[in-house]
Residue, then its C-alpha position, 0 to 999 in steps of 0.5 A: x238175808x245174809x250181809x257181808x260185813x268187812x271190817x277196816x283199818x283205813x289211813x294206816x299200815x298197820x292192823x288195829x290203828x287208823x280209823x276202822x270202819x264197817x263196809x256191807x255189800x247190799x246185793x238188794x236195798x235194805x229198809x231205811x231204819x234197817x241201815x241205822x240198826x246195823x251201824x248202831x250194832x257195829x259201833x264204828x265211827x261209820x258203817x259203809x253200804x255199797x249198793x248196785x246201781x242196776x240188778x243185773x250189776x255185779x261187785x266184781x265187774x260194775x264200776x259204778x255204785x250207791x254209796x250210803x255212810x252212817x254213824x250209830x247215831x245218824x246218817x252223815x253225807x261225807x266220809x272219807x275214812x269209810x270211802x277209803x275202806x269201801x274202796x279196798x273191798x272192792x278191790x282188793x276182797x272183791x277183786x273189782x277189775x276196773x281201774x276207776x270206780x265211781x260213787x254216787x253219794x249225798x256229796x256227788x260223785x267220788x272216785x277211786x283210783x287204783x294205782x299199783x299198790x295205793x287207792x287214790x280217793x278224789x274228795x270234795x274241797x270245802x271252804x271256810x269262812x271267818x266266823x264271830x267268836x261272840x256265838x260259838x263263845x261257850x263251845x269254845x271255851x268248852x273245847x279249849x278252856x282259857x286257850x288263846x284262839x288264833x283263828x276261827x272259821x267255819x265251813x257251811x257245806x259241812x257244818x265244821x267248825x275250824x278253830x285254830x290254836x295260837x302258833x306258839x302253841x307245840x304240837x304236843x300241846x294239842x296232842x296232849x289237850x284233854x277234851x270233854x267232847x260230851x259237853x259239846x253238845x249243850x254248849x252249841x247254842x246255834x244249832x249249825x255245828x255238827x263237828x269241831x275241828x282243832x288244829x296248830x301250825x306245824x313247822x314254819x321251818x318248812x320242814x317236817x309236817x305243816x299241821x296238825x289237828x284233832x276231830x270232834x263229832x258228838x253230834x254224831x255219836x263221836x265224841x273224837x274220830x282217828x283220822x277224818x277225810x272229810x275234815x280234811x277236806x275243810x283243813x286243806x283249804x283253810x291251811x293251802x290259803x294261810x301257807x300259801x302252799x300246793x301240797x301239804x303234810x298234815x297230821x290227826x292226833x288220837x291217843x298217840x296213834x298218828x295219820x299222816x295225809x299229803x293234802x293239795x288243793x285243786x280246784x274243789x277237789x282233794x285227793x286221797x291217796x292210800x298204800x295198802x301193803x296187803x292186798x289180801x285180807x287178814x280174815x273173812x271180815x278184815x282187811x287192811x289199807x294205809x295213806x297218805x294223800x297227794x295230788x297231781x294238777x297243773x301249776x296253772x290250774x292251781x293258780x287260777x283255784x287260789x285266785x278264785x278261794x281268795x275272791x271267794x272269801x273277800x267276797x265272803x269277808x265284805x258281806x260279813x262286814x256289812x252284815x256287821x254294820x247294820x246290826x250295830x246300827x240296829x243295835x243303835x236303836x233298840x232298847x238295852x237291858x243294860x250296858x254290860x251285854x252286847x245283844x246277840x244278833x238273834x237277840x237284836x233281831x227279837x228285840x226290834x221285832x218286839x219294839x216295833x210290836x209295842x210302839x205300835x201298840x201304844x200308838x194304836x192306844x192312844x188313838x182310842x183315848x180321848x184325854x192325854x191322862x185317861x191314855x197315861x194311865x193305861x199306858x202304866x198299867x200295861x208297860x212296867x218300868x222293869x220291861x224297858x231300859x230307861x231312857x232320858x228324857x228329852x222335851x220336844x221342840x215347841x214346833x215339832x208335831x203337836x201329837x208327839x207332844x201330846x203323847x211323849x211329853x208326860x214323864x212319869x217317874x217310873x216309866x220314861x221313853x225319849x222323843 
């Protein structure tokens, strides 16, 4: 079975810059490991496979189509660049003649728009929430070392993790900041980061560009990807929100080479927009598309979409404050290892488990000795003073309950538990 192959060069106008990406045209569907292989092969940041929906469907006339993405490590459920460049093959290598084509995707529906020269790519428009800096600390400090963090958020629906530098940091400063993207992955301890992204104010003057970012996903297999719509996706509704801004200019740093993307929020979509200057292809494999991105909604359907983001995350920013709250007031009550560490709430969390499991235990002990020093001393031998902080003392009050008396009112030197 023989498979088409096109390579590329998407958010770009020139050959060899952008972000290249793989398109296959399955005429039939491929065995699952079949589809990794392939993309391992080509070695891009991601391998596209555009499938027929029906069999009777046809590349030129359909216009609707599966869409699978997959990195050489495993199979990713958004990607902008490569829907970008599947796009282009359909349009322009194909010679689709619809002027709308639908992908069915892990994310939803996509849709590309072909207007004159340019393809229009609707994206979905993630959120991102504050985040606690105590449980990406370590990641953190890998990416950016000593850096002072202004920010830090992260969007669920796309496991990304947004960390905004200081603003008195220059663009240059980030362009320039060499990261080891491999340690990343023994520094993310949660297990919920699947890609990292940095990124600095631009210019508060209003003029020139508003942001600036570079991606990480060694999770994937990408130690650092050119230009991601799927970040920026992330990063149009985190910087609409701080700027309070429809329409956006941003810029993704690798190696010098520059992506420019016009980004406006609009009610849980984000619009990419692409310039393809040739609309033929440089070879049987290659073709070439550029963008940048824009957006064309109502004033007042924007409003009403910043107005829902901003409830959205006070509601996000209250829940987390009472989440907050209890696991400090847990913390209150459970046994410390020492003043020196805060626990972690996963810390907090075993560490009351495992007091209720003891204290409940000891009760259960001591109903089964008869005297209050035959149950003493078995409660020695089991507990160490090294497995519990020591507490102060505290005699109980001569009309509290006789058992508790009996069972927390002997001290030994070693081994200590208030009433």
């Amino acid at each position: 079975m023989q498979i088409p192959i096109f390579t590329v060069d998407a958010f770009t106008n020139r050959p060899f810059s952008g972000n290249p990406a793989a398109v296959c045209l399955l005429e039939n569907d491929l065995d699952e490991d079949l589809h990794q292989k392939i993309a391992t092969e080509m070695n891009l940041s991601e391998t596209a496979f555009i499938r027929k929906l029906k069999p009777e469907g046809d590349f030129t006339k359909s216009s609707c189509f599966g869409l699978r993405w997959f990195t050489p490590a495993n199979e990713v459920p958004l990607c902008g660049h490569a829907t970008l460049a599947s796009a282009a093959v359909l349009f322009h290598v194909q010679k689709n003649t619809n002027s709308v084509l639908t992908f069915v995707t892990l994310s939803g529906e996509l849709k590309a728009r072909q207007v004159k020269d340019h393809i229009v790519l609707d994206l979905p428009l993630y959120a991102a929430y504050p985040q606690e800096l105590k449980e990406v600390e370590e990641l953190i400090k890998a990416a950016v070392g000593d850096m002072i963090v202004q920010d830090l958020c992260y969007s669920p629906d796309t496991k990304k993790l947004l960390v905004r530098l200081s603003d008195t940091y220059e663009r240059s400063v980030l362009e320039e900041l060499k990261v080891s993207a491999q340690h990343f992955l023994s520094a993310e301890k949660t297990g919920k980061v699947k890609g990292l992204i940095l990124t600095v104010k631009g210019n508060s003057s209003g003029k020139g560009h508003d942001f600036y970012s570079r991606y990480f996903a060694p999770w994937y297999g990408i130690l650092e990807d050119p230009v991601t719509g799927s970040a920026h996706a992330v990063l149009s509704s985190y910087w609409s929100e701080q700027l309070g801004k429809k329409e956006m200019l941003g810029t993704e740093f690798l190696l010098g080479n520059l992506c420019v993307c016009e980004s406006e929020a609009a009610s849980n979509m984000k619009t990419c927009k692409s310039s393809h200057l040739d609309s033929g292809v440089e070879s049987d494999t290659q073709c070439r598309s550029g963008a940048g991105c824009v957006v064309k909604c109502s004033s007042e359907r924007m409003e009403n979409a910043a107005k829902r983001r901003l409830a959205a995350n006070a509601r996000e920013r209250r829940r987390m404050q009472g989440l907050n709250t209890a696991f400090d007031r847990l913390r209150k009550v459970v046994p410390q290892w020492g003043q020196d560490k805060k626990l972690s709430k996963y810390e907090t969390l075993q560490m009351a488990l495992s007091y209720i499991m003891a204290l409940t235990r000891i009760l259960a002990e001591a109903e089964r000795y008869s005297t209050e020093r035959e149950w003493i001393s078995l409660h020695c031998e089991h507990f160490h003073a090294d497995s519990y902080h020591h507490y102060t003392a505290q005699k109980p009050a001569a009309d509290s309950d006789p058992y508790a008396q009996r069972v927390f009112s002997y001290h030994p030197e070693h081994f200590q538990m208030a009433n």
